[in-house]
C-alpha positions in Angstrom: -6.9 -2.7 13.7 -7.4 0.7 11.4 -5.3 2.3 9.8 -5.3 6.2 10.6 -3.5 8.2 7.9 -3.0 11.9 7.6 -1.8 13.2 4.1 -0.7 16.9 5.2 -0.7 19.0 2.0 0.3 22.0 3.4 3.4 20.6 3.6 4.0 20.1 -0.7 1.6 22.9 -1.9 2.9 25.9 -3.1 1.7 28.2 -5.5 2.7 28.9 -8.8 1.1 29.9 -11.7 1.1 26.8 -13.7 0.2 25.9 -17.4 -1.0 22.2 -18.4 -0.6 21.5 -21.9 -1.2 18.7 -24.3 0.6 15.6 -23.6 1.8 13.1 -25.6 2.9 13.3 -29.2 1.9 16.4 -31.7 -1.4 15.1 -32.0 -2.4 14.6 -28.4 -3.0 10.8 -29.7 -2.6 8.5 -26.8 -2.7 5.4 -29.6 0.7 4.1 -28.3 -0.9 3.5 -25.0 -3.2 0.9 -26.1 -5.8 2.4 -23.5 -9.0 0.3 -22.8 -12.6 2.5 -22.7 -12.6 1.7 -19.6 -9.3 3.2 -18.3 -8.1 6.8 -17.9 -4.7 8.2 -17.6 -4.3 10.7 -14.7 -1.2 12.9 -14.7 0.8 14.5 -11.1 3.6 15.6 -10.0 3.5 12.8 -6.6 1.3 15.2 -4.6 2.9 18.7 -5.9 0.1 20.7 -6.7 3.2 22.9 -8.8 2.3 21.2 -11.6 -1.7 20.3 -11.1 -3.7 17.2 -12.1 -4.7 16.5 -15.9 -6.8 13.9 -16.7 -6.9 11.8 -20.0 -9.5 9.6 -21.3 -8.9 6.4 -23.3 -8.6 8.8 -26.9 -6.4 11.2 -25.6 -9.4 13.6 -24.8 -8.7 16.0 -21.4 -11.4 15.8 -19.7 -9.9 17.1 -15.6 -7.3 19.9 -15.3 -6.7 21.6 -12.3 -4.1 24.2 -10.9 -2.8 24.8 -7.8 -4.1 21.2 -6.8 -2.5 18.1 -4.8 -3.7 15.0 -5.3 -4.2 12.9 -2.0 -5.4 9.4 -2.5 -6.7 7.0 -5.3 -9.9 5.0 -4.5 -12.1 2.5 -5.9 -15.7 2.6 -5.2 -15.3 -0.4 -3.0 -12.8 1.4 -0.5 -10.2 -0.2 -2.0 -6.9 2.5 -1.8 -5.3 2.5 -5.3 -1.6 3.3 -4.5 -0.5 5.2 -7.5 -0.3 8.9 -8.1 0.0 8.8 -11.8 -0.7 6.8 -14.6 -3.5 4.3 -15.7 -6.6 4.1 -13.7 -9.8 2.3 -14.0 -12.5 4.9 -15.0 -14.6 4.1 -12.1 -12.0 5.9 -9.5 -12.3 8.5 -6.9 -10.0 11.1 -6.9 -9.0 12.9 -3.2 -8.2 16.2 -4.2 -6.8 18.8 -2.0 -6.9 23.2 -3.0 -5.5 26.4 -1.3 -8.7 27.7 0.8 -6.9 30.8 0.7 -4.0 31.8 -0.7 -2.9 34.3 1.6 -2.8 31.6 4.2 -1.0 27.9 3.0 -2.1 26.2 6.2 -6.0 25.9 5.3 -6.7 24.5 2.3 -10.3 22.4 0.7 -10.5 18.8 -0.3 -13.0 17.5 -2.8 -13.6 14.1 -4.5 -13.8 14.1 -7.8 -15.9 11.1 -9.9 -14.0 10.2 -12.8 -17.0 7.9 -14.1 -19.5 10.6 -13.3 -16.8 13.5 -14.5 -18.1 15.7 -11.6 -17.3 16.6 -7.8 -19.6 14.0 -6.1 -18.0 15.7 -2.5 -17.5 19.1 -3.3 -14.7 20.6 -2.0 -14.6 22.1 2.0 -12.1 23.0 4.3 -10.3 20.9 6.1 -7.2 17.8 5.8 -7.9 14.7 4.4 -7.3 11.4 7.1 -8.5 8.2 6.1 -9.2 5.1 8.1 -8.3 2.1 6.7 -8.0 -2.0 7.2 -5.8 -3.8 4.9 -5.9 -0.9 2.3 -10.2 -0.4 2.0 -10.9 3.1 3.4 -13.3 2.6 5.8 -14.3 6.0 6.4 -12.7 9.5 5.5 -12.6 12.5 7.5 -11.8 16.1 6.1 -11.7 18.9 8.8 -13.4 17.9 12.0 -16.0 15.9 9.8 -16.1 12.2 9.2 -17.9 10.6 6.1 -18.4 7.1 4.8 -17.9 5.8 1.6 -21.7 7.1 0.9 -20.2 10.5 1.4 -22.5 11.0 3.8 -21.7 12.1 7.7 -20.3 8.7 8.8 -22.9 6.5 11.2 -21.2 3.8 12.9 -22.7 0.7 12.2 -22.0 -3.2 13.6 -19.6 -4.6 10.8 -20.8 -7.7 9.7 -19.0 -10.8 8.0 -20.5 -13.1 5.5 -18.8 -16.6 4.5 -19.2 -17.9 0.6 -22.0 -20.5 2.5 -23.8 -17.2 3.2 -23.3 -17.3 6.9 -23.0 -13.9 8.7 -21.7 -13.2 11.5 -21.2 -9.9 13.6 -20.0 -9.0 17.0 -22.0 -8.4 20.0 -21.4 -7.3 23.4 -22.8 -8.8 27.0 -21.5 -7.4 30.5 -18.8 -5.2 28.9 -17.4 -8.7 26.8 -18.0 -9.6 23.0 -18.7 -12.9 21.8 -19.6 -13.9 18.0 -23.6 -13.6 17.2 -25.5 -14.4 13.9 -27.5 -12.5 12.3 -30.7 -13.0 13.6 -29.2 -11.9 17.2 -28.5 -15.9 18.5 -24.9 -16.3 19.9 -22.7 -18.1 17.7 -19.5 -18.2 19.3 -19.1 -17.9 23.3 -15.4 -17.3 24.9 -16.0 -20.4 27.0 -16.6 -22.5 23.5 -14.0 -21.0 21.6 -11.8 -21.5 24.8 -12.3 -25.1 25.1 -12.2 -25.9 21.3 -8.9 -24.0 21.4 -7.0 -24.8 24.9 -4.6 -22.2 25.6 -1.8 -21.8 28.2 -1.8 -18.6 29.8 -1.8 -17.0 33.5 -5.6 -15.2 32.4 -8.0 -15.5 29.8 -9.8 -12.5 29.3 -13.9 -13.5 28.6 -14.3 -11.5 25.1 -13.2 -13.0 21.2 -14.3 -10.9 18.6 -14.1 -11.9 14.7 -11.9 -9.4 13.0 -12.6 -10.5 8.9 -13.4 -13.2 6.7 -10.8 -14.9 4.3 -11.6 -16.5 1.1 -15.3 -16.6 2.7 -14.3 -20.1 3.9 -12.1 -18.9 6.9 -12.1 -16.4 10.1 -9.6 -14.0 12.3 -10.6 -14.3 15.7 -8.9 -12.4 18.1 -8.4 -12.8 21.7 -6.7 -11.2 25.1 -4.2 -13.3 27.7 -2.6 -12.1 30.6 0.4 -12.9 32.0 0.9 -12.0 36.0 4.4 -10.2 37.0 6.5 -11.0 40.3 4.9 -7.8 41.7 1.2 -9.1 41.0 -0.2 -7.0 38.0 -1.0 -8.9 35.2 0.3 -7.6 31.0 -2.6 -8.2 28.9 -1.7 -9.1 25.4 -3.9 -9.1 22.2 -3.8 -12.4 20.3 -5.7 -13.5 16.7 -6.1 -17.2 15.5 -6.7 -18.3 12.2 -10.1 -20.4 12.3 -12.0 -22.4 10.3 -15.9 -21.9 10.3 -16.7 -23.2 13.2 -13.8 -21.0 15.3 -11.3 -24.0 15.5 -7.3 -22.6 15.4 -5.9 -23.9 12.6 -1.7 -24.4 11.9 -1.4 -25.1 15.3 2.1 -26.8 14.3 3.4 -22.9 13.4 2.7 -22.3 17.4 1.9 -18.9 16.6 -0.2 -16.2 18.4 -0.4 -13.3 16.1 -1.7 -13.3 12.4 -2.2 -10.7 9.8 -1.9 -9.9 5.8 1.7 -9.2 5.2 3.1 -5.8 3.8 5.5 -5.2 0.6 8.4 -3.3 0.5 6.1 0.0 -0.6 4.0 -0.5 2.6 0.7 -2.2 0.8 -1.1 -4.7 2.0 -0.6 -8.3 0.1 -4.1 -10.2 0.7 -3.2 -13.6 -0.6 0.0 -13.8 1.9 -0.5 -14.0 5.6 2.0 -14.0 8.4 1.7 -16.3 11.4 4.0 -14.7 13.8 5.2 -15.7 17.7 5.9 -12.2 19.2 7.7 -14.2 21.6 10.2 -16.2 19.9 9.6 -13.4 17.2 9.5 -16.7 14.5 7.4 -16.3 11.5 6.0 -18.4 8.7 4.0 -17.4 5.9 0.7 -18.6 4.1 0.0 -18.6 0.6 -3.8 -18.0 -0.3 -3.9 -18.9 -3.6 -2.4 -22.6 -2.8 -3.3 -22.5 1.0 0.5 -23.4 1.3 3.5 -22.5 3.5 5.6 -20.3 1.5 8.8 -22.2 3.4 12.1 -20.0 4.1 15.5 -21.5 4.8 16.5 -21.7 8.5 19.3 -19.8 9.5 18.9 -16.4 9.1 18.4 -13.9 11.6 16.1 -11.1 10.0 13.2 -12.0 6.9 11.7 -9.2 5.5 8.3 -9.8 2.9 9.4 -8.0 -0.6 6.9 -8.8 -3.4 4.9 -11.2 -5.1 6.8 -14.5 -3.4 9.7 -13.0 -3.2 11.8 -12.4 0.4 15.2 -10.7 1.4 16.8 -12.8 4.1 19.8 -11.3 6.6 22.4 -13.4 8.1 24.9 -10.5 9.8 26.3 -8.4 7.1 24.9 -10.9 4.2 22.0 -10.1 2.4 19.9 -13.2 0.5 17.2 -12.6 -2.4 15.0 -15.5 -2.0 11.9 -16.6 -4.1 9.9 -18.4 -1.6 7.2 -19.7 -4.9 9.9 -21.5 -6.4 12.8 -22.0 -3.9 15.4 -20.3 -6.3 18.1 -18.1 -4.3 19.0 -14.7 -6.7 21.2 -12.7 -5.4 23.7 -13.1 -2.6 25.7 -9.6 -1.3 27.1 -8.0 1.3 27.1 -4.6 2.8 29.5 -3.0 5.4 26.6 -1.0 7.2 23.1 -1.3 8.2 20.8 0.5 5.1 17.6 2.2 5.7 16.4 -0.4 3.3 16.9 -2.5 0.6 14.1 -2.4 -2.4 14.0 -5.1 -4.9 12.6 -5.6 -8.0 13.8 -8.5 -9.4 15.6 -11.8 -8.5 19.3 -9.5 -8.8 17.9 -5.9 -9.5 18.1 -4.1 -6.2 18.3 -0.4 -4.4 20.1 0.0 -1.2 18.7 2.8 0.3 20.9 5.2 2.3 21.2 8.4 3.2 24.3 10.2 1.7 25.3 6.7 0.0 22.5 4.8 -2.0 23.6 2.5 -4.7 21.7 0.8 -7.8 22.2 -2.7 -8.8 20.9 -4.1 -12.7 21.7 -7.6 -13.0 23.4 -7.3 -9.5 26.0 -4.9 -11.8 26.6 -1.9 -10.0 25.4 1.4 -11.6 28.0 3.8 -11.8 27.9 7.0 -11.3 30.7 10.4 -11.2 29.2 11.0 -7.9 27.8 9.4 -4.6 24.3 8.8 -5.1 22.9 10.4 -1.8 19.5 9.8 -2.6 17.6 7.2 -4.4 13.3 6.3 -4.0 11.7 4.0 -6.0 8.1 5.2 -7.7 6.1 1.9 -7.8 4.7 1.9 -11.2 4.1 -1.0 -13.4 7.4 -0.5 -14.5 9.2 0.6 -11.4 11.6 3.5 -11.8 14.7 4.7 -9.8 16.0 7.7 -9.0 19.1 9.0 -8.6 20.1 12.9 -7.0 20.7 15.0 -4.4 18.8 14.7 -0.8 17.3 18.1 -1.4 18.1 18.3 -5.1 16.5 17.5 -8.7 16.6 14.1 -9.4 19.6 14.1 -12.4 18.8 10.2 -13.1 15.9 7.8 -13.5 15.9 4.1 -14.5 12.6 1.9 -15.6 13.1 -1.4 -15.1 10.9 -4.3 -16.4 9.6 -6.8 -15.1 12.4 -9.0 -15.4 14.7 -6.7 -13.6 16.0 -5.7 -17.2 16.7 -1.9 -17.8 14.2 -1.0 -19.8 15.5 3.1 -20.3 17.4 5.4 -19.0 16.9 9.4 -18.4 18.6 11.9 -17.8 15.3 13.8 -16.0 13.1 12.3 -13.0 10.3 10.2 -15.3 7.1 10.2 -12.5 5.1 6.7 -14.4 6.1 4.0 -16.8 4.3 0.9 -18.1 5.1 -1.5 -20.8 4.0 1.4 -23.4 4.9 4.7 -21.7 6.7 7.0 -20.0 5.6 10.1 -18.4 7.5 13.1 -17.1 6.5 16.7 -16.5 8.8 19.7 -17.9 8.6 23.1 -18.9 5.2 23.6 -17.1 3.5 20.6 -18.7 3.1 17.3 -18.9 4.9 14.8 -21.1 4.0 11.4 -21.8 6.1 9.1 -24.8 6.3 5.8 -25.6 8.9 3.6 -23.8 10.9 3.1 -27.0 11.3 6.4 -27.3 14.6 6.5 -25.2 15.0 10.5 -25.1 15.7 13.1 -22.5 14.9 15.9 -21.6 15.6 18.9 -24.4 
């Protein structure tokens, strides 16, 4: 199933006149950074185009700067969606990059794609919003205005997606009397519904007569999904989608999870993980989880009510008013608390480092130590950089607070300013109409 995502810049552009200077220290040297050739260092302001784009090559050198412009979306010339809007960035990206078509009229605006490698517009800017379709986090295909493209950047021409195994197999879809079955490529049917049917016996009222493969994993294994029906009391029959998890030759496999949905978890930031997948009964709403890397079970302890995928192995597990950080790679429980109400959400970064999320009362835990603050913390996102930071202000405020936290959940600075990027050798921050970017050791604020 695609992904169809609208990134509305009307809604954060607003024009001012805007001055991007030098960033860094005196010098403009970006030594600190220890910057590979092949790596840039873009600078935004998450999507305001207040404060423009500026792009830095591995010496420091400016070689992008742009007023009055939004930044939309990161990509890789594979499709894959690079979910950062500031910071390091392989030199081979694609910038989405969004402009006032007029001034006089905010709700019409360009968007262009800008080569980083190539230092040029290889889309040049038109009118129109940028929506992107998506599996998994590859952009399959872009759209800007009433125009769709594909990653050639040419008008989009839909084409039969095929899938090649590591064997070199491929395999593609094709459709006979309004139902699909699995073909090779040289046309011959691989795959009927009647085969995959009987390899795979399933209990259900109605079997609709159409599988389809939906993606290969780790080119040894395939997603095939599948329609049942169940018939009512009053005679009509619910149709429900279904996907397997096959080996080569369509066989389900984990039959023991007695699952009927599977899919590539989620983190706590909304990207896809591809070396986790979820097994998941929609009717007993039970889950369990497979590691790719190991082709293991990552196993969670019974008893609790809600499991929610955070990062890397770890999960946060919900028994009534208890909370549970769990690392599912290693088995270790980190921290154990409770909360009076239901959060919007709970972020964590590190076996007892944790945001609660909540409207009008968010609070920060280092060390699963409360952070204190004078006053209630009505507001408090997470940018996910390689060194995550927090911030801390008001709903509709300035952000009077930020804290970078390494990897090991260890405050690694603190500001009194919102900091937009931070690695193991930088911060970055934009102030007095430029950018700013420091070393982490250098534990300063704003002056």
């Amino acid at each position: 199933m695609y992904k169809m995502r609208f990134r509305n810049a009307a809604s954060c552009l607003f024009l001012f006149a805007v001055c991007l200077c030098g960033c860094g220290k005196g010098s403009d040297s970006l030594d600190f950074m220890d910057l590979e050739p092949d790596e840039v260092f873009l600078c935004t302001d998450n999507g305001d185009s207040k404060a423009g784009i500026l792009l830095l090559d591995s010496e420091g050198k400016e070689i992008l700067k742009l007023e009055e412009a939004a930044l939309q979306v990161c990509m890789k010339p594979s499709g894959e969606i690079l979910h950062q809007t500031a910071g390091v960035l392989p030199s081979d990206s694609y910038l989405f990059i969004s402009f006032y078509y007029d001034p006089s009229d905010t709700t019409n605006y360009t968007t262009g794609v800008w080569s980083i490698e190539k230092e040029d517009w290889i889309f040049e800017p038109e009118e129109g919003t940028l929506a992107y379709y998506a599996e998994d986090d590859v952009m399959n295909s872009f759209q800007i205005g009433a125009k769709e493209y594909g990653l050639d950047f040419l008008p989009y021409e839909s084409a039969p997606e095929t899938y090649e195994f590591e064997n070199g197999l491929v395999l593609h879809n094709e459709m006979k009397d309004g139902n699909y079955y699995i073909a090779s490529d040289d046309g011959a049917s691989y795959l009927t519904p009647s085969e995959f049917f009987d390899r795979n016996p399933i209990t259900a009222d109605y079997l609709q007569d159409s599988i389809s493969i939906e993606k290969v994993i780790m080119g040894k294994y395939m997603i095939i999904s599948y329609t049942i029906g169940t018939y009512e009391s009053d005679g009509t029959c619910t149709l429900s989608g279904q996907r397997a998890f096959c080996d080569q030759n369509g066989n389900r496999l984990y039959l023991e999870w007695d699952y009927n949905y599977v899919f590539f978890v989620s983190d706590q930031f909304d990207h896809s993980v591809t070396d986790i997948m979820e097994f998941y009964d929609t009717d007993k709403e039970v889950a369990h989880y497979l590691d790719l890397t190991q082709m293991k079970e990552l196993k969670i302890p019974d008893g609790y009510q809600q499991v929610l995928y955070r990062e890397g192995r770890t999960f946060l597990l919900q028994q009534g008013e208890t909370y549970t950080v769990y690392d599912a790679g290693t088995g270790e429980t980190g921290a154990v608390f409770t909360l009076d109400s239901q959060p919007q959400d709970i972020i964590v970064l590190s076996p007892d480092t944790y945001v609660v999320q909540e409207f009008g009362n968010s609070r920060i835990f280092i060390h699963d130590r409360e952070v204190s603050s004078e006053d209630s913390i009505e507001y408090a996102p997470v940018y996910p950089s390689p060194y995550p930071v927090i911030l801390s202000g008001k709903v509709l405020g300035p952000y009077d607070k930020s804290y970078v936290i390494d990897p090991e959940g260890n405050l690694a600075m603190q500001a009194d300013h919102e900091i937009l990027y931070a690695d193991k050798s930088c911060y970055m921050y934009y102030d007095n109409k430029r950018f700013v970017i420091r070393p982490l050791t250098e534990n300063t604020t704003r002056r």
